[in-house]
Backbone as ProteinMPNN parsed JSONL, in Angstrom:
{"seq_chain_A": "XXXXXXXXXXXXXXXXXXXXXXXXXXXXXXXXXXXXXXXXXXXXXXXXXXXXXXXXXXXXXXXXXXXXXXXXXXXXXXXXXXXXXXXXXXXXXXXXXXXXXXXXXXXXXXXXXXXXXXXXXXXXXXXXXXXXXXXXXXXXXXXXXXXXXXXXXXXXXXXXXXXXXXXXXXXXXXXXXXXXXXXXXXXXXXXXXXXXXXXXXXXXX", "coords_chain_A": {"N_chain_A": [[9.711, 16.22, 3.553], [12.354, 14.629, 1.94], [13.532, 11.584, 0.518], [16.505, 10.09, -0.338], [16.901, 11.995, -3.233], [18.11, 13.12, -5.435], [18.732, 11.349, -8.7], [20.818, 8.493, -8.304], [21.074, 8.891, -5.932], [20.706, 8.064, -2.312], [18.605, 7.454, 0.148], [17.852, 7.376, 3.972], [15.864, 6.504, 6.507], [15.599, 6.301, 9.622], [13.563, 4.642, 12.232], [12.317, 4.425, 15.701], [11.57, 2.954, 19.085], [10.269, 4.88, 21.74], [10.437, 7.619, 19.672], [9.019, 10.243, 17.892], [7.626, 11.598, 14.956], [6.851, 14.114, 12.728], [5.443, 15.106, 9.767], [4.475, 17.769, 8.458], [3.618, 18.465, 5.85], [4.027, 16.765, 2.435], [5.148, 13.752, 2.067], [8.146, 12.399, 0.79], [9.795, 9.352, -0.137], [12.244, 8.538, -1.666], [12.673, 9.904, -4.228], [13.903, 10.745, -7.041], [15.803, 8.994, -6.753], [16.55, 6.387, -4.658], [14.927, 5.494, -1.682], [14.369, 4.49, 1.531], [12.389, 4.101, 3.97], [12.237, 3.112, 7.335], [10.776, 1.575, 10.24], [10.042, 0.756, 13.07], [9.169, 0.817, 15.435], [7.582, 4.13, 17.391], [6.055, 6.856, 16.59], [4.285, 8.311, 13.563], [3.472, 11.107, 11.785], [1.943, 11.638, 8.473], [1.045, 14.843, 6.835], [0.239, 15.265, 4.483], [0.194, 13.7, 1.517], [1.767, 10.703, 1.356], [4.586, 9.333, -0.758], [6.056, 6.96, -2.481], [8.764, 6.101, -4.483], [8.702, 8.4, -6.397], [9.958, 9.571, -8.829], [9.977, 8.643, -12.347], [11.679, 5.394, -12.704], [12.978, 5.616, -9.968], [13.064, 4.173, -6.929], [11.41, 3.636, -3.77], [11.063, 2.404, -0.776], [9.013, 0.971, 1.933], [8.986, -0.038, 5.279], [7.549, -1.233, 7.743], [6.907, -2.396, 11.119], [7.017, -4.027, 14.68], [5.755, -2.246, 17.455], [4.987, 0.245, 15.525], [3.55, 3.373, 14.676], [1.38, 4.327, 11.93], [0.209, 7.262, 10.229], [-1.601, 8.394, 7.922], [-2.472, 11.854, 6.765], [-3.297, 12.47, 4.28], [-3.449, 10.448, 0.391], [-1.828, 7.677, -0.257], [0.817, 6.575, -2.186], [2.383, 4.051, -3.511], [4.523, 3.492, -5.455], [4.813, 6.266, -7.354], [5.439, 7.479, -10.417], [7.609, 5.505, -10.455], [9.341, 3.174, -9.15], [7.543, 1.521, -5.525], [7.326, -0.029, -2.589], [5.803, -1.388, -0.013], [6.138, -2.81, 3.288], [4.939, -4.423, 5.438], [5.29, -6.008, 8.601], [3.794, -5.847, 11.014], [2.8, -3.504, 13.506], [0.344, -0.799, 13.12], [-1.342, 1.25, 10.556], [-3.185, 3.466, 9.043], [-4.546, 5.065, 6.782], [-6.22, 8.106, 5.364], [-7.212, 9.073, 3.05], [-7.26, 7.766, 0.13], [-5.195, 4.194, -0.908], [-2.659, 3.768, -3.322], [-1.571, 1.574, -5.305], [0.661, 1.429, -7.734], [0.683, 3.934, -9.528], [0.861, 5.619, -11.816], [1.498, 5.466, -15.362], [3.476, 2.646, -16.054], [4.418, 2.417, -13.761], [5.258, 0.718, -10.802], [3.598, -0.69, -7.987], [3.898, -2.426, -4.58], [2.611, -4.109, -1.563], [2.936, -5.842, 1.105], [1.098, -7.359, 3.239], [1.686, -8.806, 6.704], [2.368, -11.015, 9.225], [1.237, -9.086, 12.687], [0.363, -7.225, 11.584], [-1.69, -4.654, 11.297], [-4.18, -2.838, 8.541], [-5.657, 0.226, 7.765], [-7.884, 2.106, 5.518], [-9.517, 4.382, 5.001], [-10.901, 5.178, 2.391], [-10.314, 4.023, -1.429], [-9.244, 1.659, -2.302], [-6.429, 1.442, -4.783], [-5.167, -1.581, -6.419], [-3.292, -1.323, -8.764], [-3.765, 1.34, -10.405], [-2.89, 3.228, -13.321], [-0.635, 1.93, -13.71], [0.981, -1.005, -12.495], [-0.41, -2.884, -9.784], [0.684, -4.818, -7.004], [-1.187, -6.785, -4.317], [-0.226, -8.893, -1.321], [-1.118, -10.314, 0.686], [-0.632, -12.124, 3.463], [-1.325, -12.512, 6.056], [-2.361, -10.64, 9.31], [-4.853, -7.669, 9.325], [-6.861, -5.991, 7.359], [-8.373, -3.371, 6.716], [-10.921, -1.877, 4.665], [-12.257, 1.288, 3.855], [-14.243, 1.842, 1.46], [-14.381, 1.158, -1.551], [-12.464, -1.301, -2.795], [-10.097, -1.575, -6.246], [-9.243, -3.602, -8.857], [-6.783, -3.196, -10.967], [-7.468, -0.262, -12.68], [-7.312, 1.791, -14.516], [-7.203, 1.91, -18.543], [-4.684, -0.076, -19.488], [-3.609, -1.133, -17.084], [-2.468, -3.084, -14.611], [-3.965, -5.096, -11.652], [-3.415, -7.351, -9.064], [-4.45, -9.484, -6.221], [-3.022, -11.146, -3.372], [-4.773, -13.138, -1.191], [-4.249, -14.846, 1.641], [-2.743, -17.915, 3.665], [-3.637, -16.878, 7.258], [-4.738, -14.41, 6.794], [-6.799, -11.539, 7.021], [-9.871, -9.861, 5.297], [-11.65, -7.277, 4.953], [-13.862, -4.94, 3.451], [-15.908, -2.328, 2.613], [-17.625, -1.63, 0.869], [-17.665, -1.958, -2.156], [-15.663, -4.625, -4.05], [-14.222, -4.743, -6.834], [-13.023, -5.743, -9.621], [-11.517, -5.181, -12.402], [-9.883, -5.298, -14.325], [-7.497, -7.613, -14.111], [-6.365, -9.803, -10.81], [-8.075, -11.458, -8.365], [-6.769, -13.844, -6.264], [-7.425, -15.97, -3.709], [-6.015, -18.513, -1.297], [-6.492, -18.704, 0.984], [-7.404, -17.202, 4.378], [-9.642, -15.045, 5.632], [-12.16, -13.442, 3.84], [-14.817, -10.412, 3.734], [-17.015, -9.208, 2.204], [-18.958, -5.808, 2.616], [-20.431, -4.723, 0.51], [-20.936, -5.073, -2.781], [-19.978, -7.583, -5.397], [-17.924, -7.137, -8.164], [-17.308, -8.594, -10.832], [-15.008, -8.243, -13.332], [-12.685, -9.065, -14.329], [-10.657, -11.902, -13.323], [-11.043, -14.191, -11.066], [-10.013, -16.184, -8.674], [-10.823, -18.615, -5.577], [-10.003, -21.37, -4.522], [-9.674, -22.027, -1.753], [-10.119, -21.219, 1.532]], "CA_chain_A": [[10.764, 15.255, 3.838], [12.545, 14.073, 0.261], [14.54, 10.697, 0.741], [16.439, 9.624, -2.206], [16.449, 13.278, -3.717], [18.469, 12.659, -6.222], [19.132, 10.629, -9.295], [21.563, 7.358, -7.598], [21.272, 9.253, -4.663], [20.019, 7.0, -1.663], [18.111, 8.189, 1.396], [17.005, 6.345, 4.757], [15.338, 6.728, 7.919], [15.115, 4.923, 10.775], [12.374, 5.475, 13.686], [12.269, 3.351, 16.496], [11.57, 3.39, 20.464], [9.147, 6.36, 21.704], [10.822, 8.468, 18.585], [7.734, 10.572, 17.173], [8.049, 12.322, 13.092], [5.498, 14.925, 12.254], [5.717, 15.993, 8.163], [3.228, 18.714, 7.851], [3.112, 18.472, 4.17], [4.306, 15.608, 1.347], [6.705, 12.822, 2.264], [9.094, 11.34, -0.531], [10.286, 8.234, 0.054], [12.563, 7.908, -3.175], [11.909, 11.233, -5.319], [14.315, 10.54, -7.744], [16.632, 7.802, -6.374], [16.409, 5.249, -3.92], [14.858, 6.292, -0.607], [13.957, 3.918, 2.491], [11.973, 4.363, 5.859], [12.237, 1.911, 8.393], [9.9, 1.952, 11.404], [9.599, -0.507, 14.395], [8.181, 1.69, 17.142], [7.529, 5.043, 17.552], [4.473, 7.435, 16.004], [5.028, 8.667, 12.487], [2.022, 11.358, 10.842], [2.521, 12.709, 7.501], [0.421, 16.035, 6.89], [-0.568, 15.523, 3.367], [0.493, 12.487, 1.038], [3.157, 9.381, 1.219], [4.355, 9.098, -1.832], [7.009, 6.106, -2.495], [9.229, 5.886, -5.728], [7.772, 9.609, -6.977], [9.946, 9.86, -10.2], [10.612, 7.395, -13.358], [13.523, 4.971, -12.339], [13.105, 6.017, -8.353], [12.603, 3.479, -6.053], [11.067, 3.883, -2.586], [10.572, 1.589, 0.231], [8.95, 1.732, 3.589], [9.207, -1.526, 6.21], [6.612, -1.356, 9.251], [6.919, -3.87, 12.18], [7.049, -3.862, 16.083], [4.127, -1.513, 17.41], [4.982, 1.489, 15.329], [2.595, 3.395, 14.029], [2.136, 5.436, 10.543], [-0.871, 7.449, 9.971], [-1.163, 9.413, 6.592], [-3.91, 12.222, 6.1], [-3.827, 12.941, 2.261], [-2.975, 9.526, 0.024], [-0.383, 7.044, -0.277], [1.361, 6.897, -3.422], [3.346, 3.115, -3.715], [4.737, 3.423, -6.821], [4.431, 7.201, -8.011], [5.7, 7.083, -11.473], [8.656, 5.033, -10.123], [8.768, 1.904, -7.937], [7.474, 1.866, -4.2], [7.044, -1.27, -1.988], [5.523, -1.272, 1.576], [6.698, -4.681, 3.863], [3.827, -4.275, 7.376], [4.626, -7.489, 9.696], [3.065, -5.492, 12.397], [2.252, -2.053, 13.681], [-0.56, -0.066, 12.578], [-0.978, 1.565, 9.532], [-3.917, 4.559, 8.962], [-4.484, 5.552, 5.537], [-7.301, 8.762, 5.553], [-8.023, 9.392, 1.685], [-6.714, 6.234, -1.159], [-4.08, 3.886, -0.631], [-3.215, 3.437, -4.679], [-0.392, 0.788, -5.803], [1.033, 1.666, -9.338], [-0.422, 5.371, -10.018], [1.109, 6.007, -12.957], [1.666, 4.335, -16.67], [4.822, 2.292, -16.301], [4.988, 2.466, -12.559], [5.267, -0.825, -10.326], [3.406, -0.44, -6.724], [3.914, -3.609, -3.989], [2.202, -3.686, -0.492], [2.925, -7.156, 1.57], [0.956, -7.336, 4.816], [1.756, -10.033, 7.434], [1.743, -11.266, 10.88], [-0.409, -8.882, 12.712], [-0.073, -5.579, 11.001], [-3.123, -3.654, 11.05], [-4.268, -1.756, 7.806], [-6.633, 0.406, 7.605], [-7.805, 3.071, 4.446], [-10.478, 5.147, 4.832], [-11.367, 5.428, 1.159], [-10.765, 3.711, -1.982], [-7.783, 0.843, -2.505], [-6.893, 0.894, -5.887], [-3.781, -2.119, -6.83], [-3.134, -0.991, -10.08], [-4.255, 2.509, -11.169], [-2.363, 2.696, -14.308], [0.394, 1.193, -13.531], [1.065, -2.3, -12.272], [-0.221, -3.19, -8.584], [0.525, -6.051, -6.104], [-1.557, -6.556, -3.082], [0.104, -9.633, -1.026], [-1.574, -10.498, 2.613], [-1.274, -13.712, 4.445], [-1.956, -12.161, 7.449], [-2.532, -9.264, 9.554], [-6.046, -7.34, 9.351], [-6.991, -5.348, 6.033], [-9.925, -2.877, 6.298], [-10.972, -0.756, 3.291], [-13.802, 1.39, 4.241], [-15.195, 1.98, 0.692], [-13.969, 0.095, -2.489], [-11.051, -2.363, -3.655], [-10.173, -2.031, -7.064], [-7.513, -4.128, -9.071], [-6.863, -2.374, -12.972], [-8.664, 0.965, -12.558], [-7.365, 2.682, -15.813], [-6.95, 0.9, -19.732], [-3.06, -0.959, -19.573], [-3.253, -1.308, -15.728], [-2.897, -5.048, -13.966], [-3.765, -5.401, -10.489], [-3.419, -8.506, -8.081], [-4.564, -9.298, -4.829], [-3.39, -12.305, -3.527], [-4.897, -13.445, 0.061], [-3.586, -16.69, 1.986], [-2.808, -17.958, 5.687], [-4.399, -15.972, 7.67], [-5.336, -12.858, 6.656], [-8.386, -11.207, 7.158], [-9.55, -8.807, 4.482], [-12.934, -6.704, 4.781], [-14.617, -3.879, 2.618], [-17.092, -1.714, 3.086], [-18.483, -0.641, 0.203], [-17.588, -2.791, -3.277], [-14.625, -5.273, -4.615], [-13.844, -4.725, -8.274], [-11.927, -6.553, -10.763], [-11.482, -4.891, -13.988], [-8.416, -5.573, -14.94], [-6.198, -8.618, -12.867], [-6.864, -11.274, -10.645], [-7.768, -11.72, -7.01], [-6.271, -14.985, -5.63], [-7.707, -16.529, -2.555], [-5.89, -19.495, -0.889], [-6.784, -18.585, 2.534], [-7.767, -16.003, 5.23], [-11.435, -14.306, 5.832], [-12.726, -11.891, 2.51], [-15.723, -9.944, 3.696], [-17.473, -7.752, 1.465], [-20.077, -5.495, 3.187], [-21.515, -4.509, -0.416], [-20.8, -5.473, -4.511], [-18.839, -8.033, -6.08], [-17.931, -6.972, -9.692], [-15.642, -9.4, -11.456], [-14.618, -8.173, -15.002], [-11.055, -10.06, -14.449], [-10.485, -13.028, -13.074], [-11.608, -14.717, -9.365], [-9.897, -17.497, -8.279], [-10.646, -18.92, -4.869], [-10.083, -22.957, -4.238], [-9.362, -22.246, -0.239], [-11.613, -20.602, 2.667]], "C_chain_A": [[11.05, 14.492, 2.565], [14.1, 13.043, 1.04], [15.192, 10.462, -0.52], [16.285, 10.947, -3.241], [16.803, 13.361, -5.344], [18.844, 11.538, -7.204], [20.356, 9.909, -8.413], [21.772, 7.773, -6.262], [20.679, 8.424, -3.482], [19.999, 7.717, -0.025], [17.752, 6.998, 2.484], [17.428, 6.933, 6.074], [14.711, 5.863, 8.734], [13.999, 5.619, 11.888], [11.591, 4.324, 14.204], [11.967, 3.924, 17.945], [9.95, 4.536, 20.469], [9.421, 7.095, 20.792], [8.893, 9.021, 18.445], [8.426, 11.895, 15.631], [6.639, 12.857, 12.802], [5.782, 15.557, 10.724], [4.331, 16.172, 8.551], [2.897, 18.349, 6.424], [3.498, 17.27, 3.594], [5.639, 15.247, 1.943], [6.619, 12.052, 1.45], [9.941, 10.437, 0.007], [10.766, 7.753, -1.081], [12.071, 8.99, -4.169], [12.619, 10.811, -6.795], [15.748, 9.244, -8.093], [16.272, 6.718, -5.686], [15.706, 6.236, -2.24], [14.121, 4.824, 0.712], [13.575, 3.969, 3.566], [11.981, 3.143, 6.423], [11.74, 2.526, 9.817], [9.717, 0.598, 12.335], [9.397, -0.176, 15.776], [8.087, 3.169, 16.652], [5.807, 5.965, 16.582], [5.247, 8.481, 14.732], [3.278, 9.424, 11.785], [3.021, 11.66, 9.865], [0.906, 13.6, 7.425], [-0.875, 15.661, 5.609], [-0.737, 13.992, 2.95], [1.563, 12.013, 1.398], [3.305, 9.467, -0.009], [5.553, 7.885, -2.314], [7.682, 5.46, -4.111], [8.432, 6.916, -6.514], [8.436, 9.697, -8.813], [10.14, 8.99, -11.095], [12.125, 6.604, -13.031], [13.861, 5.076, -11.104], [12.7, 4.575, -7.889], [12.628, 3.422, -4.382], [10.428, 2.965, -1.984], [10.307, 1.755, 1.9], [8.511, 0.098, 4.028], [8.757, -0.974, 7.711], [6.396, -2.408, 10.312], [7.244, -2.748, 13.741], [5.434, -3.322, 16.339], [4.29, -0.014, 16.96], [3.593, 2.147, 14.802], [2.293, 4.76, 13.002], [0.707, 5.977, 10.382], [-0.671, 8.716, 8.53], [-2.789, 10.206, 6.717], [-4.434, 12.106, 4.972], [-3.984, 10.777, 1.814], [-2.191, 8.95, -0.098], [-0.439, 6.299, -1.409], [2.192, 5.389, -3.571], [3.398, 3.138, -5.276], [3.98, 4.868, -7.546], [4.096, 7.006, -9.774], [6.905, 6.239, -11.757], [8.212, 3.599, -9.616], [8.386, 1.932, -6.986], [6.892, 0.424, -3.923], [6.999, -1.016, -0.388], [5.329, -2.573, 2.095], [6.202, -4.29, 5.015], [4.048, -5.815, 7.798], [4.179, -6.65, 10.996], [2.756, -3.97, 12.334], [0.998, -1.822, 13.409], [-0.287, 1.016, 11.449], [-2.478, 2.414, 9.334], [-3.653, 5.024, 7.732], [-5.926, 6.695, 5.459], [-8.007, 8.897, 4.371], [-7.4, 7.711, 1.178], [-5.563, 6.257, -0.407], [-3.964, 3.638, -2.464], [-1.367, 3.186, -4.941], [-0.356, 1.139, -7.338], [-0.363, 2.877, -10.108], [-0.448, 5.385, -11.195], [1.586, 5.209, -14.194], [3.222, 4.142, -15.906], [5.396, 2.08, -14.574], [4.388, 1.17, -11.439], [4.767, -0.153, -8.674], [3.534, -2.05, -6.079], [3.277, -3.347, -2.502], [1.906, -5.407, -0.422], [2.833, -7.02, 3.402], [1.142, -8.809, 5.657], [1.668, -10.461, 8.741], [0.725, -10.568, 11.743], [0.079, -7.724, 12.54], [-1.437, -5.65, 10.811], [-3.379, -2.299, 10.166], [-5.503, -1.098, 7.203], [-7.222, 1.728, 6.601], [-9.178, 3.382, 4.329], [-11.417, 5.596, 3.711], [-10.834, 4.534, 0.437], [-8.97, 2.954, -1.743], [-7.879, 0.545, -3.982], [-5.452, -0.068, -6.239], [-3.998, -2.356, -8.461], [-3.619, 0.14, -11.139], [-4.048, 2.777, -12.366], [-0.846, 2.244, -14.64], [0.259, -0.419, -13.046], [0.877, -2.152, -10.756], [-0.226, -4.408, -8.222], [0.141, -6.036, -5.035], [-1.095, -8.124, -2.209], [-0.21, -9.62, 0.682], [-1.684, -12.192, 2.935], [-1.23, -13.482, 5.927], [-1.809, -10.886, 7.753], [-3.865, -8.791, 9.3], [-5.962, -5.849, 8.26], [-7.921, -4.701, 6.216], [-10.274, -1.544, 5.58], [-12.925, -0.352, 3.187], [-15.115, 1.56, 2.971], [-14.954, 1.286, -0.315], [-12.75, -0.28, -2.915], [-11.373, -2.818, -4.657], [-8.879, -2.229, -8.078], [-7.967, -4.064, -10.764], [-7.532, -1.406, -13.0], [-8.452, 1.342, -14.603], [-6.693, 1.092, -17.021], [-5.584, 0.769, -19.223], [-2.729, -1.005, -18.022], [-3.384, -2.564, -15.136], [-3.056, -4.461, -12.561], [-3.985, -7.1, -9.882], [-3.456, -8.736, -6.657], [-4.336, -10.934, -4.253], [-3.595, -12.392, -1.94], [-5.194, -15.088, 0.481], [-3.431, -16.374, 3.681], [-3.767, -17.995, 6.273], [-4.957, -15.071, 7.863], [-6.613, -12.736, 6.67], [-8.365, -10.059, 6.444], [-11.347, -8.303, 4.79], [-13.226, -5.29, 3.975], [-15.658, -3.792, 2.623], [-17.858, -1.759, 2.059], [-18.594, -2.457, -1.162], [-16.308, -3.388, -3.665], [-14.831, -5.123, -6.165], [-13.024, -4.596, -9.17], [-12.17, -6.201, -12.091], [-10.79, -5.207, -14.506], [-7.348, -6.283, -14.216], [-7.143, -9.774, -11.734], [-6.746, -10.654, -8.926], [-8.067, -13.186, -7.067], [-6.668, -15.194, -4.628], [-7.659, -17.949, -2.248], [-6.138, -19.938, 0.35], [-7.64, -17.396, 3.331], [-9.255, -16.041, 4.854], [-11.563, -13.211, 4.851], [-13.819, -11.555, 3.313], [-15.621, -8.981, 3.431], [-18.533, -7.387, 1.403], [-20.877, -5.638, 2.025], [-21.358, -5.473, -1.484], [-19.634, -6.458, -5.008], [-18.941, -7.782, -7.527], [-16.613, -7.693, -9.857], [-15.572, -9.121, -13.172], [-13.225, -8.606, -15.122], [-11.596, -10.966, -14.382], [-10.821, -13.028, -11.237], [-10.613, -15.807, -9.3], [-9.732, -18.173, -6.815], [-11.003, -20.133, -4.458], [-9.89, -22.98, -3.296], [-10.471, -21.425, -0.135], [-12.267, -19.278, 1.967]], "O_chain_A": [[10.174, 13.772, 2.085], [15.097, 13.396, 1.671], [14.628, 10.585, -1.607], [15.427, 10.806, -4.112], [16.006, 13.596, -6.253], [19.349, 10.586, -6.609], [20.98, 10.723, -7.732], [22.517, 7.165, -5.494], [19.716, 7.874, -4.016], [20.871, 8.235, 0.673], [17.423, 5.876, 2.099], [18.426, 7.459, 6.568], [13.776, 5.065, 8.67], [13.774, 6.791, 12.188], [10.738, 3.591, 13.703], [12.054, 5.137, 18.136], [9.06, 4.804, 19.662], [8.392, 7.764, 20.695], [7.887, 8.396, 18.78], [9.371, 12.682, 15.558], [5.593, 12.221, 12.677], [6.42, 16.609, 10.688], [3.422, 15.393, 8.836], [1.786, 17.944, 6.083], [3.282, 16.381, 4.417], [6.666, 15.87, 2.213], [5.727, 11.255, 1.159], [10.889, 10.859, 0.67], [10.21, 6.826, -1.669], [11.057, 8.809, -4.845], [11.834, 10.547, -7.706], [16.332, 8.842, -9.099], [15.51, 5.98, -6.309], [16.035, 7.371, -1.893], [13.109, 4.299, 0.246], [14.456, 3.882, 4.421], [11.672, 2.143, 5.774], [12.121, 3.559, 10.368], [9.184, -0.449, 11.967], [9.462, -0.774, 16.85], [8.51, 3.418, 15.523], [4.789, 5.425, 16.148], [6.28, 9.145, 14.817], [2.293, 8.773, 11.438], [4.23, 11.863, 9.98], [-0.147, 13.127, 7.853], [-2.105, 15.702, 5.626], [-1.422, 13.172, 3.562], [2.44, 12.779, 1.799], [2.277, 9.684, -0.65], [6.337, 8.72, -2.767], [7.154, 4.54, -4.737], [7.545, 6.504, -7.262], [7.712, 9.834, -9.799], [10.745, 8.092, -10.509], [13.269, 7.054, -13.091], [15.001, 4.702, -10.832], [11.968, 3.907, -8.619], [13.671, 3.204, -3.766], [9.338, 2.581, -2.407], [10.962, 2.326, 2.773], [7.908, -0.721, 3.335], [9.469, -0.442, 8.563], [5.547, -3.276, 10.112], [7.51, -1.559, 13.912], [4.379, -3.675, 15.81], [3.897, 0.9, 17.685], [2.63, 1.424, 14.545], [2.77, 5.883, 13.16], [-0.136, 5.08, 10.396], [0.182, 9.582, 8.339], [-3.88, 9.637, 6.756], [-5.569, 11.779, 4.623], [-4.441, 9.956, 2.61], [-1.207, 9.69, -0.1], [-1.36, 5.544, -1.721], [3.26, 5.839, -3.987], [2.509, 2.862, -6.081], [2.907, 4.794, -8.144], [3.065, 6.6, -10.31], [7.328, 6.115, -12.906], [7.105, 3.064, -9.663], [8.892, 3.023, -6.725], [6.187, -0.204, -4.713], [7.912, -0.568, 0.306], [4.563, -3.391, 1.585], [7.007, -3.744, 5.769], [3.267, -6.711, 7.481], [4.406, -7.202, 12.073], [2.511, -3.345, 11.302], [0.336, -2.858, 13.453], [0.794, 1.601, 11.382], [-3.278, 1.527, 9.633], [-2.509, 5.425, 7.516], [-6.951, 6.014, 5.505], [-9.238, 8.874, 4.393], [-7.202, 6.752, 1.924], [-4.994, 7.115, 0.268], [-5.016, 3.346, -3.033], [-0.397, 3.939, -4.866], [-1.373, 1.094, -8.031], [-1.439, 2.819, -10.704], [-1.492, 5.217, -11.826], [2.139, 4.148, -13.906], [3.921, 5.011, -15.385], [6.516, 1.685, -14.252], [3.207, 0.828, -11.377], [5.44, 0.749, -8.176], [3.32, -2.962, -6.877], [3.449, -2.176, -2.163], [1.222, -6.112, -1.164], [3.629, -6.795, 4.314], [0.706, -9.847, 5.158], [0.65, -10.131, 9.348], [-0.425, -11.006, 11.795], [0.253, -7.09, 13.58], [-2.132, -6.519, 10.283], [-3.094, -1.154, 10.516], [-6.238, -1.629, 6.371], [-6.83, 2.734, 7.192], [-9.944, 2.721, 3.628], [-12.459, 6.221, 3.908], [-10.522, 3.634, 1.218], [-7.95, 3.45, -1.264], [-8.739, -0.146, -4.529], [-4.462, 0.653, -6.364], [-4.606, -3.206, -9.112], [-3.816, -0.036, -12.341], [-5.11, 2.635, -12.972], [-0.193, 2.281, -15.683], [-0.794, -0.967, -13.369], [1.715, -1.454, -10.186], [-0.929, -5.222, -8.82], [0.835, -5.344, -4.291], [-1.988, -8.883, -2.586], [0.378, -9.034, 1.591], [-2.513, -13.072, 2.703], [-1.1, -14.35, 6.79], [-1.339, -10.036, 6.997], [-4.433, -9.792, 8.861], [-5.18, -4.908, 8.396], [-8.885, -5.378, 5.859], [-9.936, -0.41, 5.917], [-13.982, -0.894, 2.861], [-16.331, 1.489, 3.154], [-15.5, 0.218, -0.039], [-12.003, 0.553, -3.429], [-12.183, -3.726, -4.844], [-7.895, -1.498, -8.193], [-8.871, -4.536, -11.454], [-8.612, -1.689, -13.518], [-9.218, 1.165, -15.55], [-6.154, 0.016, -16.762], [-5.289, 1.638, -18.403], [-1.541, -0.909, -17.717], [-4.483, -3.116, -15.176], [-2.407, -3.464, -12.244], [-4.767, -7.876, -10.43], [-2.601, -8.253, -5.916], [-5.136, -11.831, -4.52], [-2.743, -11.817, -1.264], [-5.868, -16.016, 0.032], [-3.696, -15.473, 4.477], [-4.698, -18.785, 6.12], [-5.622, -14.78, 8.857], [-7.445, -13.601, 6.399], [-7.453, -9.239, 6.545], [-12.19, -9.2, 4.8], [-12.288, -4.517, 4.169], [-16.475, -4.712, 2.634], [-19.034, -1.973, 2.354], [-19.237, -3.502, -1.069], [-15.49, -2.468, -3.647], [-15.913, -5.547, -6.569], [-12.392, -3.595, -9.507], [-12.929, -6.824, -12.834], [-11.157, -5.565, -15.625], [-6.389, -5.672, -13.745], [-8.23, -10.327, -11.902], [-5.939, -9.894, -8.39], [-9.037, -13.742, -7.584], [-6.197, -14.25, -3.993], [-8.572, -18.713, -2.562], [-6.074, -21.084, 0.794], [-8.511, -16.767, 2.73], [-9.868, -16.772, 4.076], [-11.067, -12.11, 5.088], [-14.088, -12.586, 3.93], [-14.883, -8.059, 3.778], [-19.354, -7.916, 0.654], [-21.859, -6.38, 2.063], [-21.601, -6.654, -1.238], [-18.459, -6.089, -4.993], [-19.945, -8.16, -8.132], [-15.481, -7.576, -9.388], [-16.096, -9.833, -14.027], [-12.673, -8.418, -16.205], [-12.653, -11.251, -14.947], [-10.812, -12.085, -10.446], [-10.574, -16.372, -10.393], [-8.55, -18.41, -6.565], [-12.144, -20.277, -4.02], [-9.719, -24.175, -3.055], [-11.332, -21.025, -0.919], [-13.223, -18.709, 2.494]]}, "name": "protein", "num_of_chains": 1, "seq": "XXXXXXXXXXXXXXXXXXXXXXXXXXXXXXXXXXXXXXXXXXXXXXXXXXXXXXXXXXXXXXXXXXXXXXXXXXXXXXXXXXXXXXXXXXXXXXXXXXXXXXXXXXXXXXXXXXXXXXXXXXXXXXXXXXXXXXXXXXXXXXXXXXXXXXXXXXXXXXXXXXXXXXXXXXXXXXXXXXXXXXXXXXXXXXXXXXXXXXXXXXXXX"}
């Protein structure tokens, strides 16, 4: 499924009600243009990977609310080598391998959870691989079964900022190599490791 296929080309999909969307294999959200999903009910797998804003200059967005619900097997891609931004005030959200904001050099990932979306990633969260990530939660429920880490590779920022009410938990280890987690609010628990080679800053709960 390629949204956005082309250069200024602009894709979008809606999926609402009982609707149900099965991609067997890789869904582009923004391959080389603009591409947008919109979801506020219905059941949505993809097969393999998400991938959102896949080429240089693409930008791909996906907007989750009501009680839809998105489950990915492979990884999800915000910000291939392009832009990608994911907006959860609700639903459910299933991630099976990495969720990983800003994969690639030069590429901008965003992911803003809120009211009560529910997100949950089976493996490793990285906001900022080598690209630029933003992780933005003031609410909704966050759970990352093995490690959250913000700057993985050299010239990569990540940021996590958690406020409100959010609730954020991890299984395994939190680690800050490169960028800042912010905490003005909400519940952090972290089953295992804190490594801070960034920055910390939490003056709230």
């Amino acid at each position: 499924l390629n949204l956005g296929y082309d250069p200024n080309a602009r894709g979008s999909y809606e999926l609402s009600g009982t609707g149900r969307l099965a991609v067997t294999l890789t869904e582009y959200v923004g391959v080389s243009g603009t591409g947008v999903f919109t979801q506020t009910g219905g059941i949505h797998t993809v097969g393999r990977d998400l991938i959102l804003g896949s080429e240089p200059g693409a930008c791909g967005r996906y907007e989750l609310s009501g009680d839809g619900r998105l489950t990915v097997s492979g990884s999800e891609f915000v910000g291939g080598c392009g832009t990608g931004v994911v907006q959860q005030t609700g639903g459910v959200h299933t991630v099976q391998c990495a969720l990983i904001l800003g994969d690639d050099s030069g590429s901008s990932g965003t992911y803003e959870l809120s009211g009560d979306g529910r997100l949950t990633v089976n493996d490793c969260v990285y906001v900022g691989f080598s690209g630029t990530g933003l992780f933005a939660q003031t609410g909704g429920t966050h759970t990352v079964k093995y490690a959250l880490i913000l700057g993985d590779d050299s010239g990569s920022s990540g940021t996590y900022e958690l406020s409100g009410d959010g609730r954020l938990t991890v299984g395994d280890s939190v680690i800050v190599v490169s960028g800042l987690f912010a905490q003005t609010g909400g519940v952090h628990t972290v089953i295992g490791n804190l490594d801070l080679r960034g920055s910390w800053d939490a003056p709230g709960t």
